[in-house]
N, C-alpha and C positions, 0 to 999 in steps of 0.2 A: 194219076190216082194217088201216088204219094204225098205229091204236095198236096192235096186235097186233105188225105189223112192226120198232115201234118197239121194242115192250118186248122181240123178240128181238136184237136188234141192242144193246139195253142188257145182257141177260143174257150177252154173248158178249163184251161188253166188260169185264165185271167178273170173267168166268171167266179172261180172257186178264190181267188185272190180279191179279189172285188165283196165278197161273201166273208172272207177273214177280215179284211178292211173294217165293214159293219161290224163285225162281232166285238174289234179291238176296240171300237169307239163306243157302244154300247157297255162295255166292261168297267172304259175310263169316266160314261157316266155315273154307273153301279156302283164307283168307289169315291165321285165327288158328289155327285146329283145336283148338280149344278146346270139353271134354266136353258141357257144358250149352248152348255154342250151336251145339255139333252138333244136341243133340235139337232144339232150339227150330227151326233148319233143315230136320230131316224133319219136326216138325209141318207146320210153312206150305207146304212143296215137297209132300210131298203131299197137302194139303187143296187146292194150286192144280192138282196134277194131277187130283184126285176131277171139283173143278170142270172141269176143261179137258174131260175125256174125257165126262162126263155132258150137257157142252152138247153135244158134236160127235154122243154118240148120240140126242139130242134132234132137232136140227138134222138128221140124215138117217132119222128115222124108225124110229129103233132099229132100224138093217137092219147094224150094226157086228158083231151076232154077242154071243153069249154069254159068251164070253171075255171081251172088252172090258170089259161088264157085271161081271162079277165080279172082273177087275183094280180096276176103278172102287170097287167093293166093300170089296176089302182094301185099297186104299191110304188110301181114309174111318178105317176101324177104326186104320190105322195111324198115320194122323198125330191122333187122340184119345189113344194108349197113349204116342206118342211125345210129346205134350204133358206127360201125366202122369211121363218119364220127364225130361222139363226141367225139375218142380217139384222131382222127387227130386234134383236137381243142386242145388238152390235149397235146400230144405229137406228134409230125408234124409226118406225111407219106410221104415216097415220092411220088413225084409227076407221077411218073410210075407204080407206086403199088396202089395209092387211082384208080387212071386210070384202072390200069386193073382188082381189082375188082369190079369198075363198069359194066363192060364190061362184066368181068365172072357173076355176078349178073343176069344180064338183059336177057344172052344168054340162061342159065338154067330155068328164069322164064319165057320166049317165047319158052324154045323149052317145059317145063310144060303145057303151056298152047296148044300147039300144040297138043300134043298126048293126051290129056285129061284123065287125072289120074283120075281113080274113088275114089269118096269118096263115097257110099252107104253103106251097111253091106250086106256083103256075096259078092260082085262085086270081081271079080279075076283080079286081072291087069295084062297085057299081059308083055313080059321081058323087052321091050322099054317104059314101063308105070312104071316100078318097079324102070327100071335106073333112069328115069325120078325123083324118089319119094328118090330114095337116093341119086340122084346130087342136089337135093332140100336141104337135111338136111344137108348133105356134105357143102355144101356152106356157108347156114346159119350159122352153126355151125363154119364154118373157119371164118367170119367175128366177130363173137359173142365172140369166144375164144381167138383170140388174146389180142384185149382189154382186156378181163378178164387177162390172165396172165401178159400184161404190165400194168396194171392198181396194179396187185397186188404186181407187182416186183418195181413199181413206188411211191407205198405206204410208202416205210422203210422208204423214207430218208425225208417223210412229216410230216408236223404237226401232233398232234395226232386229230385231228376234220377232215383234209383232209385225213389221215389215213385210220381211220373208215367211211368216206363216199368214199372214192374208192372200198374197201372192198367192203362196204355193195353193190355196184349196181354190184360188181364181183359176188359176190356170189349170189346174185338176177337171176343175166341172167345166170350162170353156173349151176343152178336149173333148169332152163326152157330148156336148152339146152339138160340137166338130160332126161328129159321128151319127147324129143325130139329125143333121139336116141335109149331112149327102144321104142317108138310107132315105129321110124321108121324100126327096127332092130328087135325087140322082138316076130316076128312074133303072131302069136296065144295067146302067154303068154301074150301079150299088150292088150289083150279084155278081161280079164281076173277080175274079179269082183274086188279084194284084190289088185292087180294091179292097177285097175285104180281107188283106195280108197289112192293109195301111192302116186299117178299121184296130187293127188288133196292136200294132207296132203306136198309134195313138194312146190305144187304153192302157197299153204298159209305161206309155209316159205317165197317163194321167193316175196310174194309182202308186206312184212315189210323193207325188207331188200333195194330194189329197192325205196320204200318212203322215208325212214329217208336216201338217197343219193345223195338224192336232198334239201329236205324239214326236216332235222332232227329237234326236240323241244329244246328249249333252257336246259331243263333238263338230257337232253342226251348229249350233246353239255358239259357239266359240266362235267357229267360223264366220259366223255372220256378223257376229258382234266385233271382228277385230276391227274395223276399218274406226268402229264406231269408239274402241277405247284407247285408239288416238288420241282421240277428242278429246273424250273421259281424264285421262291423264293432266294433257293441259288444262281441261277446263280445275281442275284438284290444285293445281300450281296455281293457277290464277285465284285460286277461294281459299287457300290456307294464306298465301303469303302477300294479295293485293285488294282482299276485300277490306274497307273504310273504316265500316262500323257495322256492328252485329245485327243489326235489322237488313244492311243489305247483303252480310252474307248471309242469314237467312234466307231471302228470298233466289241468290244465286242458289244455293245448298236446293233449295223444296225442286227447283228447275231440271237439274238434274237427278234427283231421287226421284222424281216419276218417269224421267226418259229411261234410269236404268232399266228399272223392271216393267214398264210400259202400262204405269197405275195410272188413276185417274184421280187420287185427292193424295196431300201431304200434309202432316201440321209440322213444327219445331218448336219447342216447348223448352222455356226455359225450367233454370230448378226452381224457381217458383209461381211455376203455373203459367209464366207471363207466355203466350201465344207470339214467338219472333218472326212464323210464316206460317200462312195458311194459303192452300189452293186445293179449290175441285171438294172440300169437304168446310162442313160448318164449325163452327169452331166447339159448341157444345158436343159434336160428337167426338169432339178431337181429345175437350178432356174427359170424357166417357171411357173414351182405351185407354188414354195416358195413367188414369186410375187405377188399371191392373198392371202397373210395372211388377215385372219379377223382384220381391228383395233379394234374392241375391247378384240381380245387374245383367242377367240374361234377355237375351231377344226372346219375343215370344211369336206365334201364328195363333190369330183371334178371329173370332166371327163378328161382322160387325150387329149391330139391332137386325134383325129378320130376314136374317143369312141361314143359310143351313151347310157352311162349309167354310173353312179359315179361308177368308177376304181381306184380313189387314197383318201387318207385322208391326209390331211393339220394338223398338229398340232405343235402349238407355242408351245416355248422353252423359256421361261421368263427369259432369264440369266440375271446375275448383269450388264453385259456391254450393254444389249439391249434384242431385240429381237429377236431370233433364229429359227429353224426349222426343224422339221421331216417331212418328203415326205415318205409314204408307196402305191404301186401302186399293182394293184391285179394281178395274172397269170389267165392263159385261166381255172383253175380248182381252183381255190384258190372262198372260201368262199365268197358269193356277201356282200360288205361291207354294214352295216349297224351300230343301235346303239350299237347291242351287240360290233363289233370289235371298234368301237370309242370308246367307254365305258373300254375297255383292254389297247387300245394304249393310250387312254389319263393320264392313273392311270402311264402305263408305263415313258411315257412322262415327268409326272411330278420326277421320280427317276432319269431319263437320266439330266435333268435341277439341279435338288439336287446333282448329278454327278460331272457336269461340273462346277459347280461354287465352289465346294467342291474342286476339282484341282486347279482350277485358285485363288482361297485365299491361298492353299498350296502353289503355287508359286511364289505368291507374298510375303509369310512369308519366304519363302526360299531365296527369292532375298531381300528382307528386312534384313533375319541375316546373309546374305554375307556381305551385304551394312556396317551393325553394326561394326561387324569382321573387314574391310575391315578401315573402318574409325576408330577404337581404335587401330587395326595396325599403323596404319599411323600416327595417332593424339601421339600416347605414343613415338615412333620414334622421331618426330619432336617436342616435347618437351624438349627431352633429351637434347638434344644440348647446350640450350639456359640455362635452369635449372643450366646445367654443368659450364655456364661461369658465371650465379649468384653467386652460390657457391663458387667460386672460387672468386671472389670480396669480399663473407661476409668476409673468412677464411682470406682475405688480411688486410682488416679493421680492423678485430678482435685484429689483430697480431700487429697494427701498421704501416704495411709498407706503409699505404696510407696514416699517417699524425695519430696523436693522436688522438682519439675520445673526446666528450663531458660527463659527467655522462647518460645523458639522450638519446646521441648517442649509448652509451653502452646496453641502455635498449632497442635502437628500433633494433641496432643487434640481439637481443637476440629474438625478436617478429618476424624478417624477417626468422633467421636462423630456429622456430618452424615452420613458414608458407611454408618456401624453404623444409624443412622435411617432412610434411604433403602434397607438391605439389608430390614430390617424391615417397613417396608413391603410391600415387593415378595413379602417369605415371606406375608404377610398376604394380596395380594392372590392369589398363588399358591393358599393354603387357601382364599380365597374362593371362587375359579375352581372348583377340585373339587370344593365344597361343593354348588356352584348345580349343577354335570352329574351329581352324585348325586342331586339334589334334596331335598339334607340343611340347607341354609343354612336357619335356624330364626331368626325375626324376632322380638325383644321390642318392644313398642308400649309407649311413652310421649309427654306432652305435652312437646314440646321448644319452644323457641324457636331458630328457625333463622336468626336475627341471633346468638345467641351460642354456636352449633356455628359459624358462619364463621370467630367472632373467636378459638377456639380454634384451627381450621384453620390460619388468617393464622399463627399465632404459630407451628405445628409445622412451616410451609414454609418461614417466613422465614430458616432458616439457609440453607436450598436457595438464596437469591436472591443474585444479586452486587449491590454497591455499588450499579450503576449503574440497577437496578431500584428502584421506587417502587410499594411497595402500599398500597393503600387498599379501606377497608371501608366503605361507605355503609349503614343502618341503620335505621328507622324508630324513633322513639322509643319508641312502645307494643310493639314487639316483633310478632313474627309468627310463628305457634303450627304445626305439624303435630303429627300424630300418628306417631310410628317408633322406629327403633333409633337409637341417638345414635351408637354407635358405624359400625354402617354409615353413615348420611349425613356422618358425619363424614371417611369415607374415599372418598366423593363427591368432596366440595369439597376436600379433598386434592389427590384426583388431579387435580381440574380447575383448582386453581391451580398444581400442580407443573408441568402441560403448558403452563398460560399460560408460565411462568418459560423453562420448557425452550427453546419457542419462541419465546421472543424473545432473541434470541442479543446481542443490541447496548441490551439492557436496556430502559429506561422503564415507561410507567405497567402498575402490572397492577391492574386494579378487581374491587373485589369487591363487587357491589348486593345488595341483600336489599329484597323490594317484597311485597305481595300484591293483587289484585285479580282480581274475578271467581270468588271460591271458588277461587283458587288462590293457592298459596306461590309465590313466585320468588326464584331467586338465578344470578343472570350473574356470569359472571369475561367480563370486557372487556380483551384483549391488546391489541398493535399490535405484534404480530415478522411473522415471513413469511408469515401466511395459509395456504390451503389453493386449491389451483385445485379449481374445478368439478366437474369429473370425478370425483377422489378423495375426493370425500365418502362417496359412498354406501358403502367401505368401508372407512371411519376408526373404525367401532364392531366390527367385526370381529374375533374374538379372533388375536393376535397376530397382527397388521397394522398397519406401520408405512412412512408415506408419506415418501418419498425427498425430499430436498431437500439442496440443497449449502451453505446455509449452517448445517443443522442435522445434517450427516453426524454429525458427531462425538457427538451425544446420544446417550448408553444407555439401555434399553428395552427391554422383553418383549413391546409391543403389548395388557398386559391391563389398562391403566388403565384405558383409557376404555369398552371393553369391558363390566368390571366397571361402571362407574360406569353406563352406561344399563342392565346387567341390575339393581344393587341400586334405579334408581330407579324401573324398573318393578315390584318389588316391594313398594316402598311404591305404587304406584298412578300414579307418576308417567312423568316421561320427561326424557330432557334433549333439548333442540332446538341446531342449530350455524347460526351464519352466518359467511359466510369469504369474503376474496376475495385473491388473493394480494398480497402487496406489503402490505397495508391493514389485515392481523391476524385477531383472530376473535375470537367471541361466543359462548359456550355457556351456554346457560340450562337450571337445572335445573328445573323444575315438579313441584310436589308437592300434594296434597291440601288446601286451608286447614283444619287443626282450631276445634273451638269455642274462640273467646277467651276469652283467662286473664287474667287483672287484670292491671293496668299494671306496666310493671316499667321502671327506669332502662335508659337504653344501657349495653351490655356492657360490662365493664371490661375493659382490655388490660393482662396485667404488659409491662413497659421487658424489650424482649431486651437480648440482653448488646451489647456494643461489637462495630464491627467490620459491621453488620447492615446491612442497605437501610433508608432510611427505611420508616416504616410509618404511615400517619394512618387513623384513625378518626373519621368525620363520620356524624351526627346528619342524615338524610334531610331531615328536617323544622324543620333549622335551621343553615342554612351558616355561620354564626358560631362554631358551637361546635365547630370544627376543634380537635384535637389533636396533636403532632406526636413522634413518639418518637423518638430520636437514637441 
């Protein structure tokens, strides 16, 4: 007798919960009115009413009256057809099939209501009273089931929050349907105490599952979503720092703005106008919202053309050229937007804007070092020319053929012929420069000895040196072999004796060693002018990059010596290394490949510069007696 008690006292509980269900989903229609969760509202409000009224005719002994009963009756049929008509919000029916299960609906619950099915205890129903009670369940059951299985076939390819809210109102109503075909079917066993203790242990499954399908809490809501912003995460690392170009992160960006919030159209709208992605919406409607951005850079919640409830979210795009634009617009089952999804798309928003100006600097540095390329191609080309017929005038004058010089005409040849050398260079290193960013710079490989690529070096800088400079070449006597272009490493140690020179403004030693060990070439230029501080190293190899100093303001320069000189050393395989400290001078060492040894060869010979030069000595590594001194 107790348990008996109890289990009514549980079945009145869960009618009267079944009953608040409806009321909360009718309420949430009351404040969106919105099509699909109207129906989804008369489903559950009258399945809580079916409940509510079937317990009360229970409970007093079905003394309610006939009426009651057959209210009870059509409100069951109702909220099954009216489920069916929440799927078609979801996913259309056609229009001959919503039709003829209304039709099959209506026909079953008037021809029920005709033969009047007993509901009493102990009442026997006749065979047209029994049809009657299983083309009831029959039906219900065919309206209820469908959705449930397209609803859960319709689940895989959603968000993970539209996911588990499909789910959960499947398996909500496939509980109740449970319950539905053992009462209808189970004969005797369906009155059954333990039986209808399951009956009721089912329906308190089914009505957590049918709540959180409509109304889930923002806690749950997380939950569901973590697995999914794993993903999220990555896929953000891969569209800020690996997308190509802005139409395809576009198109990545619209893919995941509608998985976030589980929409069905997106635009990306540049700041002017230009459409970078569109899916699931037109594009004229796209700039229809985009039309009402906030001025002052706010997201907004919009209704779109013959909505009666905000269906889209507006969110600016703050790019460097202006103002831009994301349009996300909701589906008939897509999550009703609010702050939580504004609160997702605007964080996202702000990554898609970090995105796209992130590309559009990349290509403008990319059109910028075509441009560079493009102009030292050109600029070192059209120098050459002009250069070619200077030179060709000094070497005439030099020689006489243009009439005898003056003494002091003699000296300004001698000042044009170091600046026509040093012009030359500089076009040289130009063509170098555009060669390497084309990837056109073509290396011929020979056995050099790179003691006497120095001593040629020494000899083409020394007019660059003033008086009060002192170079020296140290050497080993067996020589020391790479394998390269003679002409590029030539233009190495060029540039890194012309930088010793430059930077030492107040003159003395500039060294030039040549060593190998360790399977490696070496050759150091060893200054003592101003150094380098600390800091400004790391971008002293930097193309056209030139570090400030006051005793050196006055040196001229492009910044692509040295530049040049570590890209051609890495092309032979090497590198060049710097030590520097201000005040105390610097050290740059080039490092190169040792080749196989070549048979012994004397130290380099040095021709006598002209007068007028820096000292210049030439020593023998491996024998400090046999200094030489040129005058």
């Amino acid at each position: 007798m107790l348990v008996s008690w109890a289990l009514q006292i549980v079945q009145a509980l869960v009618s009267l919960s079944f009953l608040a269900l409806g009321v909360f989903t009718v309420v949430d229609w009351l404040r969106h009115r919105e099509r699909s969760r109207g129906y989804l509202a008369l489903a559950l409000a009258t399945l809580g009413l079916t409940s509510v009224i079937s317990q009360l005719n229970t409970q007093t002994g079905y003394r309610l009256g006939v009426l009651v009963g057959d209210l009870a009756l059509v409100l069951f049929m109702t909220s099954g057809y009216a489920l069916l008509l929440f799927r078609d919000s979801f996913i259309p029916l056609s229009r001959r099939l919503r039709l003829g299960a209304l039709v099959l609906t209506v026909a079953v619950t008037a021809f029920a209501l005709v033969v009047r099915i007993p509901s009493g205890p102990g009442s026997r129903p006749t065979t047209v009273q029994s049809a009657a009670t299983i083309a009831l369940v029959l039906v219900w059951s065919a309206c209820v089931m469908e959705p449930i299985i397209r609803f859960w076939a319709a689940s895989r390819h959603r968000p993970a929050v539209q996911r588990a809210r499909l789910r959960a109102v499947g398996g909500g109503y496939a509980a109740i349907v449970l319950i539905l075909l053992v009462a209808g079917f189970g004969g005797s066993a369906a009155t059954n105490l333990t039986v209808q203790w399951l009956f009721e242990a089912v329906a308190v499954i089914a009505l957590p599952l049918l709540y959180v399908s409509f109304a889930a809490p923002r806690w749950l809501r997380r939950l569901w979503r973590q697995q999914e912003e794993e993903q999220f995460r990555d896929a953000v690392y891969d569209l800020v720092l690996f997308s190509p170009d802005r139409a395809t992160l576009a198109k990545r960006a619209a893919d995941w703005g509608l998985r976030l919030v589980g929409a069905d159209g997106i635009a990306i709208l540049d700041a002017s106008g230009e459409i970078l992605a569109v899916r699931g919406m037109e594009a004229g409607a796209a700039h229809r919202l985009a039309a009402d951005l906030d001025p002052k850079g706010q997201p907004r919640l919009l209704a779109t053309r013959g909505s009666n409830r905000d269906d889209a979210i507006l969110l600016p795009l703050p790019l460097d050229s202006g103002m831009g634009a994301m349009v996300v617009v909701s589906g008939p089952y897509t999550p009703f937007f609010g702050t939580d999804e504004l609160a997702r798309l605007r964080g996202y928003a702000a990554n898609i804007t970090a995105a796209l100006d992130r590309i559009r600097v990349t290509e403008r540095l990319a059109a910028l070092e075509k441009t560079k390329s493009q102009f030292l191609n050109l600029a070192s080309h059209e120098l050459r020319s002009p250069l070619g017929v200077i030179n060709g005038y000094l070497s005439m004058l030099e020689q006489g053929s243009l009439g005898q010089l003056t003494e002091s005409g003699a000296r300004a040849i001698e000042v044009l012929k170091a600046k026509t050398l040093e012009l030359n260079l500089l076009v040289a290193q130009m063509l170098d420069a555009a060669r390497l960013e084309d990837g056109r710079l073509a290396l011929k490989r020979d056995l050099l000895d790179l003691g006497q690529l120095a001593g040629r070096a020494m000899q083409v800088v020394a007019p660059v040196a003033t008086p009060d400079h002192t170079l020296t070449l140290e050497t080993p006597t067996n020589g020391v072999f790479v394998s390269g272009d003679a002409d590029r490493i030539s233009t190495i140690i060029v540039n890194l004796l012309e930088n010793a020179i430059k930077y030492s403004p107040n003159g003395g030693k500039i060294q030039c060693i040549v060593s190998a060990a360790d399977h490696a070439a070496t050759l150091s230029v060893v200054d003592h002018g101003v150094g380098i501080a600390q800091e400004d190293l790391p971008r002293l190899f930097h193309r056209f990059e030139r570090i400030d100093h006051r005793e050196t303001s006055h040196v001229g320069g492009t910044g692509l010596g040295l530049y040049l000189s570590r890209e051609l050393a890495r092309q032979h395989g090497g590198d060049i290394l710097l030590e520097s400290r201000p005040g105390a001078g610097s050290t740059f060492t080039l490092t190169l490949p040792l080749a196989v040894a070549a048979p012994e060869k004397a130290a380099p010979v040095i021709t006598e510069p002209e007068p007028a030069t820096p000292r210049l000595h030439v020593v023998a590594a491996d024998d400090s007696d046999s200094e030489s001194r040129l005058a």
